[in-house]
C-alpha positions as CSV (number, residue, x, y, z in Angstrom):
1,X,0.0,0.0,0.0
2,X,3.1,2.6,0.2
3,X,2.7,2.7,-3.5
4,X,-0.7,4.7,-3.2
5,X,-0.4,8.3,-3.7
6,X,-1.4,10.3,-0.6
7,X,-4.5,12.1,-2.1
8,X,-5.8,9.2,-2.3
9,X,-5.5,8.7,1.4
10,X,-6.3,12.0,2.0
11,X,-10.1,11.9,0.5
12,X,-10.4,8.7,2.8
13,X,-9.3,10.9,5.7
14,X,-11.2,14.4,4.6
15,X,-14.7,12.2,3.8
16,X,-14.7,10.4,7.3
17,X,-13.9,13.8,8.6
18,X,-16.7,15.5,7.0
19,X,-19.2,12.1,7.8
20,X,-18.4,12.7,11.7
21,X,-18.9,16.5,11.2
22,X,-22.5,16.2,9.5
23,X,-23.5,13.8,12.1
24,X,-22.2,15.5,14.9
25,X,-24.3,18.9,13.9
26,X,-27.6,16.6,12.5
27,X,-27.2,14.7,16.0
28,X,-27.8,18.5,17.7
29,X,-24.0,18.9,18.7
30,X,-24.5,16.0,21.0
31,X,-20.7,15.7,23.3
32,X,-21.5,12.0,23.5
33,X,-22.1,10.9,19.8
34,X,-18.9,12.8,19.3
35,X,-17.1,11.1,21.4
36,X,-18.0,7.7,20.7
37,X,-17.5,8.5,17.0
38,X,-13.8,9.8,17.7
39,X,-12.8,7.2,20.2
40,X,-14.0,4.2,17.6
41,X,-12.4,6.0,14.9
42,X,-8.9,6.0,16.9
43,X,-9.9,2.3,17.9
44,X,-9.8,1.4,14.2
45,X,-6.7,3.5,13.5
46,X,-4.9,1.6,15.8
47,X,-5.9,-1.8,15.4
48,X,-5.6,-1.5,11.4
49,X,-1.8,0.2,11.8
50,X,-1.3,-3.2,13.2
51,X,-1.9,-5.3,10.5
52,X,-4.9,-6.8,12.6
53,X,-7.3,-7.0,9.4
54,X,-4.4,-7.9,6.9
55,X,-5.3,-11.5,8.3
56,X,-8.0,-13.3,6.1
57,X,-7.9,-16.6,6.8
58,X,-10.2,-16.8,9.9
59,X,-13.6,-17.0,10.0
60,X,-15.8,-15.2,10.6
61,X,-13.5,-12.5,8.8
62,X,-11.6,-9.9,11.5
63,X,-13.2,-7.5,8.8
64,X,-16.3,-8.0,10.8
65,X,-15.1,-5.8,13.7
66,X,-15.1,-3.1,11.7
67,X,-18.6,-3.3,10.6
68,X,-21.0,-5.3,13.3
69,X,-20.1,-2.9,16.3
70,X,-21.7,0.3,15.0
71,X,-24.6,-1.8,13.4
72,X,-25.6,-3.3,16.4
73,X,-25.1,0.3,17.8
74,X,-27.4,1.5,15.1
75,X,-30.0,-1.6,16.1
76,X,-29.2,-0.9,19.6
77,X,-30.6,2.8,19.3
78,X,-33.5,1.9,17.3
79,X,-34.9,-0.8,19.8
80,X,-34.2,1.5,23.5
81,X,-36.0,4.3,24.5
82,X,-33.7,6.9,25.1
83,X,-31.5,5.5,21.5
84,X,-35.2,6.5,19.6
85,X,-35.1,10.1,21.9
86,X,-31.6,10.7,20.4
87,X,-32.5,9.7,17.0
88,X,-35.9,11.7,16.9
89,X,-33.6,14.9,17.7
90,X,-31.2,14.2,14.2
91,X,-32.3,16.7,11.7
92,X,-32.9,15.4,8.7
93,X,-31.9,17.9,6.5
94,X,-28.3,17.5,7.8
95,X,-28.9,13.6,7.3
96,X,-29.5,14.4,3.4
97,X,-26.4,16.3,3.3
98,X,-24.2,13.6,4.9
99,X,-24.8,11.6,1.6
100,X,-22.7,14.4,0.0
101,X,-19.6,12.0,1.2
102,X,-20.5,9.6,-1.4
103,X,-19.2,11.7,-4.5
104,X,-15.3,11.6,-2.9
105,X,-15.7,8.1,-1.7
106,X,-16.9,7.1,-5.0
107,X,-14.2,8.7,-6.8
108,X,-11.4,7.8,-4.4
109,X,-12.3,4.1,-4.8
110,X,-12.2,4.6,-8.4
111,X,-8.3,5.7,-7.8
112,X,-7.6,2.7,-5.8
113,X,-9.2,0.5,-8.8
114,X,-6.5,2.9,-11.2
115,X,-3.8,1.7,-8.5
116,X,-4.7,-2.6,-8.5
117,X,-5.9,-2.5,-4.8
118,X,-10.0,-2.7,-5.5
119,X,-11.8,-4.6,-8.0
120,X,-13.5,-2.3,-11.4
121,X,-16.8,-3.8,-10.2
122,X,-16.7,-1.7,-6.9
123,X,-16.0,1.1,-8.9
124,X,-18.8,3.3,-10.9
125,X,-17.0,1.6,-14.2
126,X,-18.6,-1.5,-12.6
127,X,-21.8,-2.0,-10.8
128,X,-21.5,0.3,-7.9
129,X,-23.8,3.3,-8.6
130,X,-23.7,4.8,-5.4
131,X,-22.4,7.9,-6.9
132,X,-25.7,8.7,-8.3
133,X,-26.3,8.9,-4.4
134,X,-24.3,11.6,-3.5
135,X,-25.2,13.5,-6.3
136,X,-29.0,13.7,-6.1
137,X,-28.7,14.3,-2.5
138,X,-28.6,18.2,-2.7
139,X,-31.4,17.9,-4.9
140,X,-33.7,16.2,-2.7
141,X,-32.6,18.3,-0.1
142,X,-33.4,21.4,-1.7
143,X,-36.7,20.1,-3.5
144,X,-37.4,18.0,-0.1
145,X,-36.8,20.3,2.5
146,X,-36.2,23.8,1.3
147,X,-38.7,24.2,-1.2
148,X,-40.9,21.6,-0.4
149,X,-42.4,20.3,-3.4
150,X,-41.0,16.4,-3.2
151,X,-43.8,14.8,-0.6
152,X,-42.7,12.4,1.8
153,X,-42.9,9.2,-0.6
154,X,-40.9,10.7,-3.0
155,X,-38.5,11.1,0.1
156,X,-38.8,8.1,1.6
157,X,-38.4,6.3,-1.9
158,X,-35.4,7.7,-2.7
159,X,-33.9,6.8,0.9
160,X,-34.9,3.2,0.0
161,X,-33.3,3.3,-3.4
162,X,-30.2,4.8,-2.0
163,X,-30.3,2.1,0.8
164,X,-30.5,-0.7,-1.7
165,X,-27.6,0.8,-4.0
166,X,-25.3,1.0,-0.5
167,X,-26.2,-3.0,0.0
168,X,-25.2,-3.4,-3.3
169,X,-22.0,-1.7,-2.8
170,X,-21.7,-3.0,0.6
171,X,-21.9,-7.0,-0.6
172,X,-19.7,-6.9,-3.5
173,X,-16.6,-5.3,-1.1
174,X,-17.0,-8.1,0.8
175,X,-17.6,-11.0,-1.6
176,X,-14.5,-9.2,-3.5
177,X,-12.1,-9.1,-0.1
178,X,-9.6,-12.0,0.0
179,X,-11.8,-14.1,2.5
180,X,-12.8,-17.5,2.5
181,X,-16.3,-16.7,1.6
182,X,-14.6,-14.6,-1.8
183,X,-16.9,-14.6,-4.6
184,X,-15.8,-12.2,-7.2
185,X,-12.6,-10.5,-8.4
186,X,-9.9,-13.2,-7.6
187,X,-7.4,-11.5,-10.4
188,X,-7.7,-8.1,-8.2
189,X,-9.5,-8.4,-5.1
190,X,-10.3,-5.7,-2.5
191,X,-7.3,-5.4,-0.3
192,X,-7.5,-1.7,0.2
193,X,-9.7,-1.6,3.0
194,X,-7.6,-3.7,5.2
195,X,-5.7,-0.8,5.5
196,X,-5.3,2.4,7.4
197,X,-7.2,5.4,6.4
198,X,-9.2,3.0,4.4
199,X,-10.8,0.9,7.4
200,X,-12.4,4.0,8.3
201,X,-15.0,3.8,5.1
202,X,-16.7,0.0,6.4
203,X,-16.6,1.6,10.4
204,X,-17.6,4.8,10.2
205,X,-18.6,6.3,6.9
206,X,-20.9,3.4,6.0
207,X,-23.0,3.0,9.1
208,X,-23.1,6.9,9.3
209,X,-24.7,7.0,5.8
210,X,-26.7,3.6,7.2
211,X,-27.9,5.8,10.4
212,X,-28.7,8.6,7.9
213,X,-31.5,6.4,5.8
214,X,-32.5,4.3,8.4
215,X,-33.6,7.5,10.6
216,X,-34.8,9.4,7.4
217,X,-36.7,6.8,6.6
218,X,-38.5,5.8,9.7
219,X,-39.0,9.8,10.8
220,X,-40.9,10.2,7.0
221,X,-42.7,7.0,7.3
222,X,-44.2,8.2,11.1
223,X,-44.7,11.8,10.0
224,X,-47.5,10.4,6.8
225,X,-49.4,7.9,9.1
């Protein structure tokens, strides 16, 4: 990986910087969702510098810590009480914005794919179209919640089929990995995100955008019944 040039690293870096920042102002500038964010981020950091996820032989795959902790987080909030109190505070324009992050992601994994360290099929050359994501979502923020003129199933429709396209992308990273459940791209699998900054897109940039649909969603679907 010391082959990569460092703006690659740097978008990695700059989009999980600008993920934390958008949920830390959509979660109300909560000191506790900040700090949970940054202390997992730093947990990552230093487990990956390790070579802890460089290992693929196991199974389960150690790639699994990066993503099951915040998604049982996630479930976690959803299922308590005072997780749903937290969650009905996040504003939802701000979610809409977070998806923003998608545009450099999408690009920067398209420069790993240039430099032989992700498959073409998790790039937009292939069959990840999440990049179509990230750059409707200032649309439907401005038409959803600034003007006002998309109703809340045009909303909540377009959280679903953004939901759906980050499964898709989701799925295919992991089939593509070098584990012992790899399904596609055995000529140039997806080694990149074994690596430090690049953990930091399955642990924290994912479930943020996750978070963002998953409240969106629910919040849209309670506000029309």
């Amino acid at each position: 990986m010391e082959h990569l040039p460092f703006y690659i690293k740097l978008i990695f870096i700059l989009s999980t910087i600008f993920s934390v920042l958008m949920l830390y102002k959509a979660g109300n500038y909560s000191k506790s969702i900040i700090l949970i964010i940054l202390s997992w981020l730093a947990l990552q950091a230093v487990v990956s510098l390790s070579g802890f996820y460089t290992v693929t032989s196991t199974f389960p795959p150690r790639f699994a810590l990066l993503v099951f902790p915040p998604v049982i987080l996630i479930a976690v909030s959803f299922f308590t009480r005072k997780g749903r109190n937290i969650l009905d505070g996040f504003s939802l324009k701000t979610l809409t914005l977070l998806h923003l992050v998608r545009i450099p992601v999408e690009l920067g994994l398209y420069g790993l794919y240039l430099h032989r360290v992700v498959p073409e099929i998790m790039t937009f050359e292939g069959r990840n179209f999440d990049i179509l994501c990230g750059l409707t979502a200032p649309i439907v923020y401005y038409f959803g919640y600034i003007k006002k003129v998309l109703n809340s199933k045009v909303l909540i429709a377009w959280n679903i089929l953004c939901l759906l396209s980050l499964a898709n992308i989701v799925s295919t990273a992991v089939l593509s990995a070098p584990f012992p459940i790899q399904q596609f791209a055995f000529d140039q699998p997806n080694v990149a995100l074994l690596y430090f900054p690049f953990v930091w897109l399955p642990c924290c940039i994912v479930p943020g955008v996750l978070l963002a649909h998953l409240v969106t969603i629910k919040r849209l679907i309670n506000s029309s019944i």
